[in-house]
MIPA-567147 format. One record per atom (N, C-alpha, C, O): residue number from 0; residue in three letters; atom name; x, y negated, z. Coordinates in Angstrom, 2 decimals. Example, Ala and Ser with C-alpha at 12.3 -4.5 7.8 and 13.67 -1.06 7.14 Angstrom:
<recs>
(0 ala N (13.19 5.69 7.80));
(0 ala CA (12.30 4.50 7.80));
(0 ala C (13.20 3.30 7.80));
(0 ala O (14.24 3.32 8.46));
(1 ser N (12.85 2.25 7.08));
(1 ser CA (13.67 1.06 7.14));
(1 ser C (12.90 -0.03 7.87));
(1 ser O (13.41 -1.14 8.04));
</recs>
This chain:
<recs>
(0 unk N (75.14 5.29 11.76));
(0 unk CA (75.42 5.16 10.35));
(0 unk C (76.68 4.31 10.15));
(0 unk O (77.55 4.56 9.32));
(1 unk N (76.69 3.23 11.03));
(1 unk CA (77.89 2.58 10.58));
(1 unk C (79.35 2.85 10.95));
(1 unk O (80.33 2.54 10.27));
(2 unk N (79.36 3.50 12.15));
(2 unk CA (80.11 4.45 12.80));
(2 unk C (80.87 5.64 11.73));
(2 unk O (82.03 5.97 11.49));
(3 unk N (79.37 6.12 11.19));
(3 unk CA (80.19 6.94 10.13));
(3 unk C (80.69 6.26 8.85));
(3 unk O (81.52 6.63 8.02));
(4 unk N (80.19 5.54 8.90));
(4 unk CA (81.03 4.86 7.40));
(4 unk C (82.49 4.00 7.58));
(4 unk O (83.49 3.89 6.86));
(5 unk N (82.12 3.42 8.91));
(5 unk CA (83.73 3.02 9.19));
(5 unk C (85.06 3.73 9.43));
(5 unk O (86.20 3.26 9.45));
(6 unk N (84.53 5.24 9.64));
(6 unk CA (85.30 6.10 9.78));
(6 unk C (86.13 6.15 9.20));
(6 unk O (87.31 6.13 9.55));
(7 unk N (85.50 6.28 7.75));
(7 unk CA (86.00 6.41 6.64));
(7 unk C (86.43 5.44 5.75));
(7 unk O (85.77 4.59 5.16));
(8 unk N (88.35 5.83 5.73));
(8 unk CA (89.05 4.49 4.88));
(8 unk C (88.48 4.47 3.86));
(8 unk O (87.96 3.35 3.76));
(9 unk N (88.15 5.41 2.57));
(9 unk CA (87.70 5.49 1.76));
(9 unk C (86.51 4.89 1.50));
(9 unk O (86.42 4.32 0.42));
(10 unk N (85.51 4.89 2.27));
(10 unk CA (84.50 4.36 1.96));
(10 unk C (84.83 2.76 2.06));
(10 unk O (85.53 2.03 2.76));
(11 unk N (83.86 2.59 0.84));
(11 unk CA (84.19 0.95 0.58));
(11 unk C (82.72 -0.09 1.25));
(11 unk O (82.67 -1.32 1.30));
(12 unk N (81.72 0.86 1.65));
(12 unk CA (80.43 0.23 2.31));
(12 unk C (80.37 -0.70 2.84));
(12 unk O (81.07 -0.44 3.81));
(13 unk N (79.98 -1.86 3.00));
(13 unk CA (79.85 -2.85 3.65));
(13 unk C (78.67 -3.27 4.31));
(13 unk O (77.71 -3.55 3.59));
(14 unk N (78.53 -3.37 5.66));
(14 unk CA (77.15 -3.02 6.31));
(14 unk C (77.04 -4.72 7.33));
(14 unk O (77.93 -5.37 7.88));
(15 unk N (75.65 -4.95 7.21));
(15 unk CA (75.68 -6.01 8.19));
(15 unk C (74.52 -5.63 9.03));
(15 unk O (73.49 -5.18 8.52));
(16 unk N (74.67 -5.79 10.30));
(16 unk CA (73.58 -5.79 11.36));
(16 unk C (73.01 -7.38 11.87));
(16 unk O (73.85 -8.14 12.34));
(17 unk N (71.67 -7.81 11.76));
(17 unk CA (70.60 -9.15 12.50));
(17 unk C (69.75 -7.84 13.68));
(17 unk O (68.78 -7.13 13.44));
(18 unk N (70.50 -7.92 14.83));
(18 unk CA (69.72 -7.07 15.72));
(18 unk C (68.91 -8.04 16.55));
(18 unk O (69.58 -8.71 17.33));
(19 unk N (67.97 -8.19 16.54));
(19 unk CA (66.98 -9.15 17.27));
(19 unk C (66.69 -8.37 18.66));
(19 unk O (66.67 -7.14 18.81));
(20 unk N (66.44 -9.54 19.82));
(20 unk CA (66.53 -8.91 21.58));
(20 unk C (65.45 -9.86 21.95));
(20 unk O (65.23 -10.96 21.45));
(21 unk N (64.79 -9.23 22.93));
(21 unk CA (64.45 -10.44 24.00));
(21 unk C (65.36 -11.37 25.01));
(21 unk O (65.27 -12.60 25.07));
(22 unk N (66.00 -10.79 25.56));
(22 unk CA (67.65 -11.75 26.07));
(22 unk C (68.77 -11.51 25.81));
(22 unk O (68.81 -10.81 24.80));
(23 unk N (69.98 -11.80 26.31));
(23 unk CA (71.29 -11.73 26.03));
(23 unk C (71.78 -10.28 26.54));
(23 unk O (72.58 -9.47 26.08));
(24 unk N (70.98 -10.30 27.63));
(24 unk CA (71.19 -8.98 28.63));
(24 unk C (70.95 -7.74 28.03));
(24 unk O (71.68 -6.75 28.07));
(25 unk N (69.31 -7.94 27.16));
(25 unk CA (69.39 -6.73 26.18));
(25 unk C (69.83 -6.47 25.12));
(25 unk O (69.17 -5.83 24.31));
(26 unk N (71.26 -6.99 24.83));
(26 unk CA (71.79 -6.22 23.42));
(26 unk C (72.42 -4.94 24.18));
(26 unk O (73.40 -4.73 24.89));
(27 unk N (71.71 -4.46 23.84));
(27 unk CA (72.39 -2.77 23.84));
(27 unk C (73.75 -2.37 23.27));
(27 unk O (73.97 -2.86 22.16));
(28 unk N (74.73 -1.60 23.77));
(28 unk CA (76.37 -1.27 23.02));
(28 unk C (76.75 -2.62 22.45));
(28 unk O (77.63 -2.46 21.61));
(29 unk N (76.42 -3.85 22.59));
(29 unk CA (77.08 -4.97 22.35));
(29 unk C (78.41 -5.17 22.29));
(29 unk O (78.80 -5.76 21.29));
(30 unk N (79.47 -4.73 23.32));
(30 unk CA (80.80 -4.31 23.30));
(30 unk C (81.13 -3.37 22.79));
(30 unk O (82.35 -3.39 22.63));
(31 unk N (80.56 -2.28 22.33));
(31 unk CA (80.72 -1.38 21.20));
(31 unk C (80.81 -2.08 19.37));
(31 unk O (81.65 -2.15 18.46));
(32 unk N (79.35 -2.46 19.63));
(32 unk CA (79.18 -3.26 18.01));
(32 unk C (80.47 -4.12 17.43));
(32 unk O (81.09 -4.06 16.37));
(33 unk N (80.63 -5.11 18.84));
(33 unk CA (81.50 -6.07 18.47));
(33 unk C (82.64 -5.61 18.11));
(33 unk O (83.38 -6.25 17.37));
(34 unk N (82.92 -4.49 18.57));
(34 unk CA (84.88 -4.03 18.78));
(34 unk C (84.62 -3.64 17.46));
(34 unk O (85.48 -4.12 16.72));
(35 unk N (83.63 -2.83 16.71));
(35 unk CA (83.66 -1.91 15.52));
(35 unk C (83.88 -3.49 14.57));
(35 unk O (84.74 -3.63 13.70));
(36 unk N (82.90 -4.53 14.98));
(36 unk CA (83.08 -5.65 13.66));
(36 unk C (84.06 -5.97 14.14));
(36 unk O (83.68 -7.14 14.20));
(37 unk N (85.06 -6.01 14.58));
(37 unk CA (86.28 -6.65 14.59));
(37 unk C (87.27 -5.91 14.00));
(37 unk O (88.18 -6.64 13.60));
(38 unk N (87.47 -4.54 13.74));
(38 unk CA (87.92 -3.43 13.79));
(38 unk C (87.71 -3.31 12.19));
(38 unk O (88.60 -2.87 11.46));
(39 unk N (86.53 -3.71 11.76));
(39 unk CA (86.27 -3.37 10.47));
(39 unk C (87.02 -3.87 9.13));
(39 unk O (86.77 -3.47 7.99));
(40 unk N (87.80 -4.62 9.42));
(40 unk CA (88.20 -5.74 8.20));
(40 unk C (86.91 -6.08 7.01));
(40 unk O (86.66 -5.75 5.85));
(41 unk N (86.18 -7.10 8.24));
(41 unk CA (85.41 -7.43 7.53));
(41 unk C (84.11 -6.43 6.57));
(41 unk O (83.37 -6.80 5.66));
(42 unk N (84.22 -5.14 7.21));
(42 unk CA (83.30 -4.55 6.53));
(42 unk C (81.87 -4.35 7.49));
(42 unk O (80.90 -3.99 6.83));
(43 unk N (81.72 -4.47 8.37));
(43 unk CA (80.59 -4.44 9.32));
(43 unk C (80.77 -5.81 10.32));
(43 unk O (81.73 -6.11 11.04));
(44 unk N (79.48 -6.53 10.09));
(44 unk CA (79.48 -8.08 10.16));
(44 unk C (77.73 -8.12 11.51));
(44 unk O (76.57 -7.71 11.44));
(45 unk N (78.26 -8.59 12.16));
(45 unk CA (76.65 -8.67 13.22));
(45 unk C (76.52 -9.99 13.37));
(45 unk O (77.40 -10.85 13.42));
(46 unk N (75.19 -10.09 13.45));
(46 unk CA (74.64 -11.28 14.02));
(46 unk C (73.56 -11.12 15.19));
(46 unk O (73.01 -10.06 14.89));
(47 unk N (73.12 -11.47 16.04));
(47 unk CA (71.87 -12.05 16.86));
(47 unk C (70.74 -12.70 16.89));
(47 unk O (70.91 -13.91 16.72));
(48 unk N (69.41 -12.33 17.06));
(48 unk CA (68.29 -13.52 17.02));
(48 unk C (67.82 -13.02 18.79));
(48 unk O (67.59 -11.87 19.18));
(49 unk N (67.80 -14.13 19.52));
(49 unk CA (67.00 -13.62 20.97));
(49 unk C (65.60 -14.51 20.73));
(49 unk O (65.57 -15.61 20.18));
(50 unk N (64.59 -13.88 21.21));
(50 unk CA (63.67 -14.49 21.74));
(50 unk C (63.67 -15.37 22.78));
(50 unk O (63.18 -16.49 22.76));
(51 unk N (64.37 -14.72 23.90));
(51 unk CA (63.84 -16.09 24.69));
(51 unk C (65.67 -16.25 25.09));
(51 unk O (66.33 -15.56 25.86));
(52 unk N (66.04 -17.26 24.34));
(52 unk CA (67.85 -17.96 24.41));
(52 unk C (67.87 -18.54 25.73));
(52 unk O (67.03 -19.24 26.28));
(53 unk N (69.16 -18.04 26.20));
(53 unk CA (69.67 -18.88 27.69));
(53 unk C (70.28 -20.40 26.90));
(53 unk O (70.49 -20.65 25.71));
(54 unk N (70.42 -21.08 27.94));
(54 unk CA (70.80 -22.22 27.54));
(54 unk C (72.05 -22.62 26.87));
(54 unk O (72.02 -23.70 26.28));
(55 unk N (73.29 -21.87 26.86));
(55 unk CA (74.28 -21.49 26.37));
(55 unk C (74.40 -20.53 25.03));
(55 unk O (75.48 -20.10 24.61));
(56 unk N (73.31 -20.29 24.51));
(56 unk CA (73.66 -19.04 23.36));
(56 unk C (73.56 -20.39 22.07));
(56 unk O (73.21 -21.56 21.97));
(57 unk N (74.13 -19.26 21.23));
(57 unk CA (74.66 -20.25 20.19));
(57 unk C (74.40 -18.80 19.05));
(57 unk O (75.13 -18.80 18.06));
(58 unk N (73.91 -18.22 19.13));
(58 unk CA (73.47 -17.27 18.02));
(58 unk C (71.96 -17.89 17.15));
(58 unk O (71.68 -19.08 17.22));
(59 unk N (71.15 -16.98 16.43));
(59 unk CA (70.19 -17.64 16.41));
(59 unk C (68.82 -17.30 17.56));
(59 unk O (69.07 -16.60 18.53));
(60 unk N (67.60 -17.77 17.38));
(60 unk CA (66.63 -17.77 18.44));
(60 unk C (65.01 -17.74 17.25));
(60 unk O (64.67 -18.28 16.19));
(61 unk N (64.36 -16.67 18.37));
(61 unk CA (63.03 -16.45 17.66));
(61 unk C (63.10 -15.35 16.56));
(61 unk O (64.13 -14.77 16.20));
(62 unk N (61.73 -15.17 16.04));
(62 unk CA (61.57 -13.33 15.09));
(62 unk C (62.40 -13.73 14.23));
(62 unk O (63.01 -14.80 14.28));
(63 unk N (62.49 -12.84 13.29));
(63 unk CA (63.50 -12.54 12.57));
(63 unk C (63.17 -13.44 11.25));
(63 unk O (62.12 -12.99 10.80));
(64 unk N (63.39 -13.98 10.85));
(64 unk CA (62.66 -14.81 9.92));
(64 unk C (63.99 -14.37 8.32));
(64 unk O (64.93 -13.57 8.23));
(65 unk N (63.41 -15.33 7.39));
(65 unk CA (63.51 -15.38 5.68));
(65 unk C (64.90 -16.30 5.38));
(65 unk O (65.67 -16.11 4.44));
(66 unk N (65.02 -17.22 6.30));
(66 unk CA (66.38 -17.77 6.82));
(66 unk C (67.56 -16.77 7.38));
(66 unk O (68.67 -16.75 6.85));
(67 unk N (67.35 -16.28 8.04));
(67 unk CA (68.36 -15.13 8.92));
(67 unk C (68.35 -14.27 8.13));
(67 unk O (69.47 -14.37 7.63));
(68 unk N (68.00 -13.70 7.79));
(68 unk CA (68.57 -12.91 6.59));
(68 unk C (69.05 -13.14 5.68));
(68 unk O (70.03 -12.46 5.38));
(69 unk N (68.60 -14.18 4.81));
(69 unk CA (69.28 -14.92 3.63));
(69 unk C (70.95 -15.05 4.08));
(69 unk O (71.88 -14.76 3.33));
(70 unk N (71.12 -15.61 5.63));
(70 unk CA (72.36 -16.60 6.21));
(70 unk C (73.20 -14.60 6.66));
(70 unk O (74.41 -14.56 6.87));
(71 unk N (72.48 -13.42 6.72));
(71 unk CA (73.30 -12.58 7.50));
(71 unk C (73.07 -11.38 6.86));
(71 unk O (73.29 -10.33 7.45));
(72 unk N (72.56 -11.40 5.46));
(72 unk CA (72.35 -10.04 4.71));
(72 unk C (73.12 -9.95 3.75));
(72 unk O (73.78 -10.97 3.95));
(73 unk N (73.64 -9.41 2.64));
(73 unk CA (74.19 -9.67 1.44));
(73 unk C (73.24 -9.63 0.30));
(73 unk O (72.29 -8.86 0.47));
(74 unk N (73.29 -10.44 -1.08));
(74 unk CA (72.36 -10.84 -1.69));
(74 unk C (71.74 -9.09 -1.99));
(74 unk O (72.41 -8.10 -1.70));
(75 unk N (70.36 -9.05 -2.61));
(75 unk CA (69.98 -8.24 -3.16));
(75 unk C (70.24 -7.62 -4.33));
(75 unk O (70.39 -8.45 -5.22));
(76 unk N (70.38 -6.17 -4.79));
(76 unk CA (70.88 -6.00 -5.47));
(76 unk C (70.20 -4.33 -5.64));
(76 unk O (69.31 -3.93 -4.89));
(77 unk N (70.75 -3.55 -6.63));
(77 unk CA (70.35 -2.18 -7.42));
(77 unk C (71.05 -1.11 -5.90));
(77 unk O (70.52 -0.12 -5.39));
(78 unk N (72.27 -1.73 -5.57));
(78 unk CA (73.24 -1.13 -4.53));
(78 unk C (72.87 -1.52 -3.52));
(78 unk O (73.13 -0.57 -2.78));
(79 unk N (72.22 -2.61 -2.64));
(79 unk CA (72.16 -2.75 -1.74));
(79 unk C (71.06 -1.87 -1.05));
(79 unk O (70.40 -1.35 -1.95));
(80 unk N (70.71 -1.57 -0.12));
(80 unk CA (69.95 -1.45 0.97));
(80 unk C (69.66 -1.48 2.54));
(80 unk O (70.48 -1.29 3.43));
(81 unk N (68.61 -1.71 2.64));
(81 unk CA (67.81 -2.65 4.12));
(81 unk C (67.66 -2.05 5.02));
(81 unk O (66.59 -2.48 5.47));
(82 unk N (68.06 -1.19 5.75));
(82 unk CA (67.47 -0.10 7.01));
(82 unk C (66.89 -0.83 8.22));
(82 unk O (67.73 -1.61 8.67));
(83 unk N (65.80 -0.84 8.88));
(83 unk CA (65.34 -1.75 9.56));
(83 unk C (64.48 -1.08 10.49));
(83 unk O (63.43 -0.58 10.08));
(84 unk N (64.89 -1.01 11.94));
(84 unk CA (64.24 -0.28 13.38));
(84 unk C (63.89 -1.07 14.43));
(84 unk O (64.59 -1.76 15.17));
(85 unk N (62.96 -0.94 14.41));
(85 unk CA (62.09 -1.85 15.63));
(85 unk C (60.62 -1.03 15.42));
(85 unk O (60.24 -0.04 14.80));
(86 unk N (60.02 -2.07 16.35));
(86 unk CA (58.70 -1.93 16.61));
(86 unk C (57.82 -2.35 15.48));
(86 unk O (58.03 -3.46 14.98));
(87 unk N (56.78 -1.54 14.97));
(87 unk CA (55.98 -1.41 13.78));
(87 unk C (55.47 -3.06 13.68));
(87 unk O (55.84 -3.60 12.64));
(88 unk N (54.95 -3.64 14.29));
(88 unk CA (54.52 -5.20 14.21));
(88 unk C (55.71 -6.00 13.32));
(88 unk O (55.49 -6.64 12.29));
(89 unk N (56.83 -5.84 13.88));
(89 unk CA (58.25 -6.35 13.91));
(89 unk C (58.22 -5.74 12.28));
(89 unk O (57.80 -6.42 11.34));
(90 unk N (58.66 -4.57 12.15));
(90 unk CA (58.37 -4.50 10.90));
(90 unk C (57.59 -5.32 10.05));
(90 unk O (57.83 -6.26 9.29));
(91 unk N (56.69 -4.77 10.35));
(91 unk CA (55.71 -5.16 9.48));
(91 unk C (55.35 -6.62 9.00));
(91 unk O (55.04 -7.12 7.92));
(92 unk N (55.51 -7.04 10.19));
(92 unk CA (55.29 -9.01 9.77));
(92 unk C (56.27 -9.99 9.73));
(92 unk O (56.09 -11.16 9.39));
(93 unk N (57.85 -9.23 10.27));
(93 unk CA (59.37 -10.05 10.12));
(93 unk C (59.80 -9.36 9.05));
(93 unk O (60.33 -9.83 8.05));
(94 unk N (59.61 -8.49 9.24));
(94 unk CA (61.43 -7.45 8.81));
(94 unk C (60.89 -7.43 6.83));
(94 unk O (61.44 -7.88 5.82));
(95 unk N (60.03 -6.93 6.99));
(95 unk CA (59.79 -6.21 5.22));
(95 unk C (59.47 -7.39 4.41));
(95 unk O (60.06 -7.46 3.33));
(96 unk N (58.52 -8.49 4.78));
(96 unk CA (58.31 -9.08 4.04));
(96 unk C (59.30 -10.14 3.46));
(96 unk O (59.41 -10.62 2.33));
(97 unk N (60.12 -10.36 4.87));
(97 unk CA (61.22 -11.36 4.67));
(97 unk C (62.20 -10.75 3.97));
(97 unk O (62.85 -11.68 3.50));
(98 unk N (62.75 -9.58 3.57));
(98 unk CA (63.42 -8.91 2.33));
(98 unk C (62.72 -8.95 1.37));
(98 unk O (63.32 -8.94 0.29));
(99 unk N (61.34 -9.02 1.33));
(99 unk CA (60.60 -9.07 0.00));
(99 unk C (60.99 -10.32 -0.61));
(99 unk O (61.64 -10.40 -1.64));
(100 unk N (60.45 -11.53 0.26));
(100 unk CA (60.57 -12.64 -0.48));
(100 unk C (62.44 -12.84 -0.65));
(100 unk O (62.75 -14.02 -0.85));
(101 unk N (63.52 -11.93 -0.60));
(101 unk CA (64.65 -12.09 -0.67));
(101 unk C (65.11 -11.45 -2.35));
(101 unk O (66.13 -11.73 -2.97));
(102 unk N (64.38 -10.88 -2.63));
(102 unk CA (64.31 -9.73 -3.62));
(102 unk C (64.66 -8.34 -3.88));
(102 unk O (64.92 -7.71 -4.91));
(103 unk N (64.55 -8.00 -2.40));
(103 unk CA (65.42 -6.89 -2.22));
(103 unk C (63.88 -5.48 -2.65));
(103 unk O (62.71 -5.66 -2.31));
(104 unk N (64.45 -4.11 -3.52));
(104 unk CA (63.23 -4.19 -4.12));
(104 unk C (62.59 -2.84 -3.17));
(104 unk O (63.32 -2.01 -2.64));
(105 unk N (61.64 -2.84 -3.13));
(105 unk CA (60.97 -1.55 -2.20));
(105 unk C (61.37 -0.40 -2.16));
(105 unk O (61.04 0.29 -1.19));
(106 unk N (62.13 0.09 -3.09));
(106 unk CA (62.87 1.31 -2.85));
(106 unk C (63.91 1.21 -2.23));
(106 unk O (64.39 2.16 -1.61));
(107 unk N (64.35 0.28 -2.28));
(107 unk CA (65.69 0.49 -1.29));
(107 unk C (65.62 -0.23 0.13));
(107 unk O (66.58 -0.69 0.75));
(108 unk N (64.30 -0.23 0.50));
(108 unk CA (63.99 -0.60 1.96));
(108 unk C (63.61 0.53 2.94));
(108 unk O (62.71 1.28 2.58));
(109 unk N (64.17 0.74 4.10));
(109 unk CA (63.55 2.29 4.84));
(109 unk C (63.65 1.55 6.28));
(109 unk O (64.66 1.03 6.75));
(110 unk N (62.45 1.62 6.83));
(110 unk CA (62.61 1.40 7.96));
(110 unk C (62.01 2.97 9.10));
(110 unk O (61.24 3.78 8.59));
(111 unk N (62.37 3.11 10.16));
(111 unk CA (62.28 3.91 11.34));
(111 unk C (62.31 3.49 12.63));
(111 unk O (62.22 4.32 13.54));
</recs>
Protein backbone atom coordinates (compact mmCIF):
# COMPACT_ATOMS: atom_id res chain seq x y z
CA UNK A 1 0.00 0.00 0.00
CA UNK A 2 2.56 2.39 0.71
CA UNK A 3 4.63 1.53 -2.17
CA UNK A 4 1.70 2.40 -4.16
CA UNK A 5 0.99 5.59 -2.82
CA UNK A 6 4.52 6.79 -2.90
CA UNK A 7 4.56 6.14 -6.35
CA UNK A 8 2.50 8.58 -6.88
CA UNK A 9 3.63 12.43 -6.96
CA UNK A 10 0.20 13.30 -6.90
CA UNK A 11 -0.92 11.63 -4.17
CA UNK A 12 -0.72 13.71 -1.13
CA UNK A 13 -1.20 10.50 1.53
CA UNK A 14 0.73 10.45 4.33
CA UNK A 15 1.29 7.04 5.91
CA UNK A 16 3.10 6.04 9.13
CA UNK A 17 4.20 2.51 10.01
CA UNK A 18 4.79 1.22 14.43
CA UNK A 19 5.83 -2.33 13.09
CA UNK A 20 6.33 -4.25 16.30
CA UNK A 21 9.16 -7.55 16.20
CA UNK A 22 10.44 -9.87 18.55
CA UNK A 23 14.23 -8.77 17.73
CA UNK A 24 16.16 -6.48 15.65
CA UNK A 25 16.91 -9.40 13.35
CA UNK A 26 13.21 -9.75 12.61
CA UNK A 27 12.28 -6.59 10.94
CA UNK A 28 11.50 -7.86 7.74
CA UNK A 29 12.45 -5.43 4.28
CA UNK A 30 13.85 -3.08 6.94
CA UNK A 31 16.30 -1.67 4.26
CA UNK A 32 13.51 -1.47 1.97
CA UNK A 33 11.10 0.49 4.51
CA UNK A 34 13.83 2.72 5.49
CA UNK A 35 15.07 3.81 1.89
CA UNK A 36 11.15 4.42 0.96
CA UNK A 37 10.98 6.80 4.44
CA UNK A 38 13.81 8.55 3.41
CA UNK A 39 12.80 8.83 -0.14
CA UNK A 40 9.44 10.03 0.87
CA UNK A 41 9.78 13.70 1.82
CA UNK A 42 8.45 13.10 4.81
CA UNK A 43 5.41 11.32 3.67
CA UNK A 44 5.95 7.71 5.01
CA UNK A 45 7.45 7.89 8.61
CA UNK A 46 8.40 4.30 10.58
CA UNK A 47 8.96 3.54 13.84
CA UNK A 48 9.87 0.20 15.94
CA UNK A 49 8.64 -1.55 19.17
CA UNK A 50 10.88 -4.98 19.84
CA UNK A 51 10.00 -7.22 22.41
CA UNK A 52 12.92 -8.47 23.51
CA UNK A 53 15.64 -5.05 22.79
CA UNK A 54 19.42 -5.78 22.40
CA UNK A 55 21.27 -3.65 24.50
CA UNK A 56 22.00 -0.99 21.98
CA UNK A 57 18.46 -0.31 20.42
CA UNK A 58 17.15 2.94 20.98
CA UNK A 59 13.71 2.48 19.28
CA UNK A 60 10.90 1.68 21.51
CA UNK A 61 10.51 -1.85 23.55
CA UNK A 62 7.45 -4.08 24.53
CA UNK A 63 3.50 -4.49 22.89
CA UNK A 64 2.37 -1.90 21.24
CA UNK A 65 0.89 0.27 23.69
CA UNK A 66 -1.54 3.90 23.83
CA UNK A 67 1.83 5.85 24.13
CA UNK A 68 3.37 4.62 20.75
CA UNK A 69 0.87 5.45 18.90
CA UNK A 70 -0.10 8.69 20.26
CA UNK A 71 4.15 9.52 19.81
CA UNK A 72 3.96 7.63 15.91
CA UNK A 73 0.37 7.92 14.47
CA UNK A 74 -1.20 11.13 13.24
CA UNK A 75 -4.01 12.58 15.36
CA UNK A 76 -7.44 11.06 14.62
CA UNK A 77 -9.56 12.30 12.36
CA UNK A 78 -12.83 11.77 9.59
CA UNK A 79 -9.57 11.19 6.97
CA UNK A 80 -7.45 9.28 8.81
CA UNK A 81 -7.17 5.56 8.89
CA UNK A 82 -5.53 2.57 10.98
CA UNK A 83 -4.63 -0.60 8.96
CA UNK A 84 -3.23 -2.99 11.43
CA UNK A 85 -1.62 -6.84 10.70
CA UNK A 86 -0.48 -9.08 13.13
CA UNK A 87 -1.57 -11.81 15.07
CA UNK A 88 -5.34 -11.80 16.29
CA UNK A 89 -4.27 -11.49 20.22
CA UNK A 90 -2.01 -8.51 19.07
CA UNK A 91 -4.90 -7.14 17.59
CA UNK A 92 -7.12 -7.57 19.69
CA UNK A 93 -5.58 -6.50 23.09
CA UNK A 94 -2.68 -3.79 21.62
CA UNK A 95 -3.58 -2.66 18.37
CA UNK A 96 -7.62 -1.74 18.41
CA UNK A 97 -8.12 -0.72 21.66
CA UNK A 98 -5.15 1.56 21.86
CA UNK A 99 -6.68 3.55 18.68
CA UNK A 100 -9.86 3.43 20.50
CA UNK A 101 -8.77 5.15 23.48
CA UNK A 102 -6.93 7.60 20.71
CA UNK A 103 -10.24 8.44 19.07
CA UNK A 104 -9.77 7.06 16.06
CA UNK A 105 -13.45 5.91 15.15
CA UNK A 106 -14.33 2.17 14.19
CA UNK A 107 -14.95 2.65 10.78
CA UNK A 108 -11.93 3.68 9.80
CA UNK A 109 -10.02 0.86 11.54
CA UNK A 110 -9.32 -2.51 9.29
CA UNK A 111 -7.17 -4.85 10.44
CA UNK A 112 -5.88 -8.33 8.44
Amino acid sequence: IVEAILKDPSDKTECSLLYANQTEDDILLRNELEKMARESNGRFKIAYTLDRPGENWKGFSGFVNEDMLKETMPVAGANTFALACGPPPMIKFAIKPNFEKLGYPADNFFAF
